[in-house]
C-alpha positions in Angstrom: -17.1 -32.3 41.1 -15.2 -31.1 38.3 -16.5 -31.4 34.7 -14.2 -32.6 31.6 -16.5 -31.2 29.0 -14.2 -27.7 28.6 -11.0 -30.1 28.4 -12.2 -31.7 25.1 -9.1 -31.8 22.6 -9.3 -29.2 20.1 -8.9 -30.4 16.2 -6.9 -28.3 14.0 -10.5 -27.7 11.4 -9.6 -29.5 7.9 -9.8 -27.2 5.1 -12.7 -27.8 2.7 -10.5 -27.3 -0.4 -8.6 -29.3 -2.6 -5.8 -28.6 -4.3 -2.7 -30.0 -5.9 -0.1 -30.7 -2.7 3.3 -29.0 -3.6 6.2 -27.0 -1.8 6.3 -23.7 -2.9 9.1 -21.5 -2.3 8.4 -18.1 -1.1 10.8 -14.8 -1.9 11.7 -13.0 1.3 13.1 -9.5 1.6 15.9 -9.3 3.9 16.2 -5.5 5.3 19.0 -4.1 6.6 17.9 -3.9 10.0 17.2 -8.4 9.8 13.8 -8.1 9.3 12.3 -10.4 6.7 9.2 -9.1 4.7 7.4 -11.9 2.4 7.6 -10.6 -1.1 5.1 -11.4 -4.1 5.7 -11.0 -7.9 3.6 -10.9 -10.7 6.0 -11.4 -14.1 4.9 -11.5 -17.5 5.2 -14.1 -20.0 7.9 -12.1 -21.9 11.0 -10.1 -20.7 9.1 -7.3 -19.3 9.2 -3.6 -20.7 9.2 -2.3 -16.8 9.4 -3.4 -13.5 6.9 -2.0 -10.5 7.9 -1.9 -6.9 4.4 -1.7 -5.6 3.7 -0.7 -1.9 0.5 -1.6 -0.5 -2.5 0.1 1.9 -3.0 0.3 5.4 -3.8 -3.3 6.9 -3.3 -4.6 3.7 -1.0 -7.6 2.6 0.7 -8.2 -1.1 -2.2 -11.0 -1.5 -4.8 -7.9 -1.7 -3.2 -7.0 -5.2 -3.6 -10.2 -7.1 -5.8 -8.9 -9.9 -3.5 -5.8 -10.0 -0.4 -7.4 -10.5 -1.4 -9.9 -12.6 -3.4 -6.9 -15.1 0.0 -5.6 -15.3 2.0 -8.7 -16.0 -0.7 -9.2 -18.9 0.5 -5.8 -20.0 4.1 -6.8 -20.1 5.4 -4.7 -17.0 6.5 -7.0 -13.9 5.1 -6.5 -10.6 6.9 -6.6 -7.2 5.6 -5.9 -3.7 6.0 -6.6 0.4 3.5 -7.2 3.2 5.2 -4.0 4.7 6.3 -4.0 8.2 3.8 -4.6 10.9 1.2 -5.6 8.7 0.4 -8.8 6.1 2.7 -11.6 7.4 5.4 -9.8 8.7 7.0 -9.8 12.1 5.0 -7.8 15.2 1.8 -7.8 13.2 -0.2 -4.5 13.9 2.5 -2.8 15.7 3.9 0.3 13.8 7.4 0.8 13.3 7.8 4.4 11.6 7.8 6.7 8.8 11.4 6.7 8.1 12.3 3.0 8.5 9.3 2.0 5.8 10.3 4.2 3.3 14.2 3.0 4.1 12.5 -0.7 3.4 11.3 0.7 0.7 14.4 2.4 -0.9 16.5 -0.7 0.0 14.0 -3.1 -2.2 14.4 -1.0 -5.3 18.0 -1.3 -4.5 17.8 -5.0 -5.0 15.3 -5.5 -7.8 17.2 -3.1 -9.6 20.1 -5.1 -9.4 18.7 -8.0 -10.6 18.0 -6.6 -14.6 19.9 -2.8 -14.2 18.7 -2.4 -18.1 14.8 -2.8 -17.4 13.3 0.1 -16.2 11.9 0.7 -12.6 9.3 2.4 -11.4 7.9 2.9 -7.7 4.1 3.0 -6.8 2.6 3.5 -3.6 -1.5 2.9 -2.8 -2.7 4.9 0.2 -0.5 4.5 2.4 2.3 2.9 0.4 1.3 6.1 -1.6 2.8 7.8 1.8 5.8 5.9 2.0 6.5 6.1 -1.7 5.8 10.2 -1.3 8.6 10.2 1.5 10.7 8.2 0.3 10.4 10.1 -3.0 12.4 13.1 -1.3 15.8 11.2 -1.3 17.6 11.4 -4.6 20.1 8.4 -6.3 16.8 5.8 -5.8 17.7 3.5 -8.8 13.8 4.9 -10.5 12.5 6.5 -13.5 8.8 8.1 -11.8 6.5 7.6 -8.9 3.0 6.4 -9.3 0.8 7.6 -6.6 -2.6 6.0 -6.3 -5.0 7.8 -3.8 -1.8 8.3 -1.6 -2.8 8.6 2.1 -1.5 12.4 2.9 -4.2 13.5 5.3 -2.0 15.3 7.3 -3.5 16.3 11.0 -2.7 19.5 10.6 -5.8 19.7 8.0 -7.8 17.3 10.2 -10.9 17.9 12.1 -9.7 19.5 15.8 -12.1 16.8 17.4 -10.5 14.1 15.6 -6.6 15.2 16.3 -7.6 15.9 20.0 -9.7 12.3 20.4 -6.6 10.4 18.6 -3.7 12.2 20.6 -5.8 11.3 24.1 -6.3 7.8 23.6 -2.8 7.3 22.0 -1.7 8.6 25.9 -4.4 6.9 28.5 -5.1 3.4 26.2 -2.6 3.5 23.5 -3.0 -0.5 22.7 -7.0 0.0 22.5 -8.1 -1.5 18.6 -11.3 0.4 17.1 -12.4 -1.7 14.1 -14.1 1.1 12.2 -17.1 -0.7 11.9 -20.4 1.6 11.8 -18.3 4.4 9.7 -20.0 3.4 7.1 -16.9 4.0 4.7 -17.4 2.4 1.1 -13.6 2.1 0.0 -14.7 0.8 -3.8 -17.3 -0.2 -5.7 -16.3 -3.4 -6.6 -18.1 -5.5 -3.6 -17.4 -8.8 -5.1 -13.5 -7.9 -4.5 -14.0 -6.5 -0.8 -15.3 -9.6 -0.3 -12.4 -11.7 -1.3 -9.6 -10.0 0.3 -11.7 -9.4 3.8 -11.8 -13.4 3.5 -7.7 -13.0 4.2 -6.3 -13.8 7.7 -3.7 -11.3 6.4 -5.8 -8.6 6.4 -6.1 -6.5 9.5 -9.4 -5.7 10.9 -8.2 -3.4 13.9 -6.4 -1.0 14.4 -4.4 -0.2 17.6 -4.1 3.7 18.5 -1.1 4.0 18.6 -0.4 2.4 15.0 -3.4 4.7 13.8 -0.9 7.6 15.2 1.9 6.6 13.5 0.0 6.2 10.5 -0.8 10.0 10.9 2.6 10.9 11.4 3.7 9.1 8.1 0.7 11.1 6.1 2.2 14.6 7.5 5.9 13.7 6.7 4.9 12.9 2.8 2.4 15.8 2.9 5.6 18.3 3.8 8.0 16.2 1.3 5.8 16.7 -2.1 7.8 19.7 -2.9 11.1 17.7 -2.7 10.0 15.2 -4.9 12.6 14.3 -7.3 11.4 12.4 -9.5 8.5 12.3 -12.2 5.3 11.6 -11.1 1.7 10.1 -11.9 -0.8 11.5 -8.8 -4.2 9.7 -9.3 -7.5 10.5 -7.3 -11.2 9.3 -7.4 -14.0 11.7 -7.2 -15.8 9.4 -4.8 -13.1 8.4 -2.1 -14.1 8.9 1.4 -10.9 8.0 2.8 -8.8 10.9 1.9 -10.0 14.1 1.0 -9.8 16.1 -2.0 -8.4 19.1 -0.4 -5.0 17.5 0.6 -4.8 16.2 -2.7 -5.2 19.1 -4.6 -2.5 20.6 -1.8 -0.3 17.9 -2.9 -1.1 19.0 -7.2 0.0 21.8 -6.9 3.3 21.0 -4.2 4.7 18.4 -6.8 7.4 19.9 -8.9 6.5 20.2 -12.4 9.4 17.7 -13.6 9.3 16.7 -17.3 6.0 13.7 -17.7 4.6 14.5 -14.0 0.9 14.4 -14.3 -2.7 14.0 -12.8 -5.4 12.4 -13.7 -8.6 12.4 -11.8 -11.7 9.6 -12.2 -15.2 11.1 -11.9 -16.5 7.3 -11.3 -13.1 6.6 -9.3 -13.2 5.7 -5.4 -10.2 4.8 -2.6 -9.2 1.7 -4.0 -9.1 3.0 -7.9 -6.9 0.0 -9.0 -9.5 -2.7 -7.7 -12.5 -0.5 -8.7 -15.0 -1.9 -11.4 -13.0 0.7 -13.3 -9.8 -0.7 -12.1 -8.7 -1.9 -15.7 -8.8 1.8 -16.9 -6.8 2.9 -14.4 -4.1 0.2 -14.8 -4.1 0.5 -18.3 -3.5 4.5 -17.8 -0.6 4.0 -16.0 1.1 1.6 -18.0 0.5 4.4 -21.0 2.1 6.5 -18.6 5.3 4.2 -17.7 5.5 3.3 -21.4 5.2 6.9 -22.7 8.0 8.0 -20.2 11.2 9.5 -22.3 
């Protein structure tokens, strides 16, 4: 006898919220290759003073940097980001791509959004590991920018890992390449602002796995911007929080004092800061810091 009870229809669940209906229209960034990466801006109420290309963290989407964007647009500088390939809501979510063709999005965006106002000017900042990509990418000259704003930027390179933790990662990246550890029982605290964590973990666009194989390629893109802070060639902001347990101080510092000491490159580290020092309880210090910084530039 066969039972119907598991062939019950399934309902699409009706959202609880109400909101105004409308169609929205959504700015996509073509890259060369035909991918198209959903793009988010934050503008200010004014023509703005500056322009950010903004690049954001690992398993992170554009969404994740609401407050951040709109702090900035408050401050009169316009905001633009992109759920980066492989991640947010871009094609092949969770697969990695590489080093090279992220920061080749990257340069091709602040192509385009420097086309649109060539007068205003542009500046590119990278969190974690958009702090990577912007640190790589930083090493090709004629990008249309005036500095680099590194937040935290993920340059753990595995040559100053752990030998357990390189050896672990390169053996399951060959026998079960496509296994996803969530992280969970690390006990990592990425910020102190739990009421924030909260909101963005609510996402669907936020992922909360990681396959190896991605977690390697993430590796690889952290020792390619290690190696290319010393051809950096523009200025640059490198920020740190005493209390980040994501990266470690000593690669930091390694990247300090790698960074060539252009005209206005500085570094400014938070005793109360942690990973996510833009969404921290001190986040507002830190934004308003950089935009001294972007405003101050000669």
């Amino acid at each position: 006898m066969v039972s119907l009870n598991a062939c019950t229809s399934a309902k699409f669940p009706l959202g609880a919220t109400r909101v105004t209906p409308k169609i929205q229209s959504v700015p996509v960034f073509k890259t060369s290759d035909g991918t198209e990466l959903v793009m988010q801006v934050w503008q200010p109420s004014h023509k703005p003073s500056a322009r950010i290309l903004l690049l954001h963290g690992f398993n992170e989407y554009t969404g994740a940097y609401d407050s951040v964007g709109a702090s900035f647009a408050k401050r009169g500088i316009e905001v633009w980001a992109y759920d980066q390939r492989g991640f947010g809501r871009s094609p092949y979510r969770g697969l990695w791509s590489s080093a090279e063709r992220m920061a080749q999005d990257a340069q091709e965006a602040l192509q385009l959004i420097k086309q649109q106002d060539p007068q205003t000017p542009l500046y590119l900042l990278g969190m974690s590991m958009g702090g990577a990509v912007a640190l790589y990418s930083a090493k090709q000259t004629g990008l249309p920018i005036k500095g680099v704003i590194l937040v935290a930027p993920a340059v753990w390179a595995a040559h100053t890992q752990p030998f357990y933790q390189r050896w672990a990662l390169a053996f399951t990246q060959r026998v079960i390449p496509g296994w996803k550890p969530t992280g969970e029982g690390l006990n990592i605290k990425p910020t102190d602002n739990k009421a924030l964590l909260k909101k963005i973990w609510q996402s669907p666009w936020m992922l909360r796995e990681s396959r190896v194989d991605t977690l390697a390629g993430l590796t690889d893109l952290m020792g390619k911007a290690y190696q290319a802070a010393p051809q950096v060639k523009y200025s640059t902001l490198l920020l740190y929080g005493e209390h980040d347990q994501l990266i470690p101080a000593k690669p930091i510092a390694h990247i300090r004092q790698q960074l060539p000491q252009l005209p206005h490159t500085a570094y400014k580290q938070y005793a109360h800061g942690w990973h996510m020092l833009m969404r921290d309880l001190q986040g507002e210090t830190v934004i308003s810091d950089i935009s001294r910084w972007i405003q101050s530039s000669p």
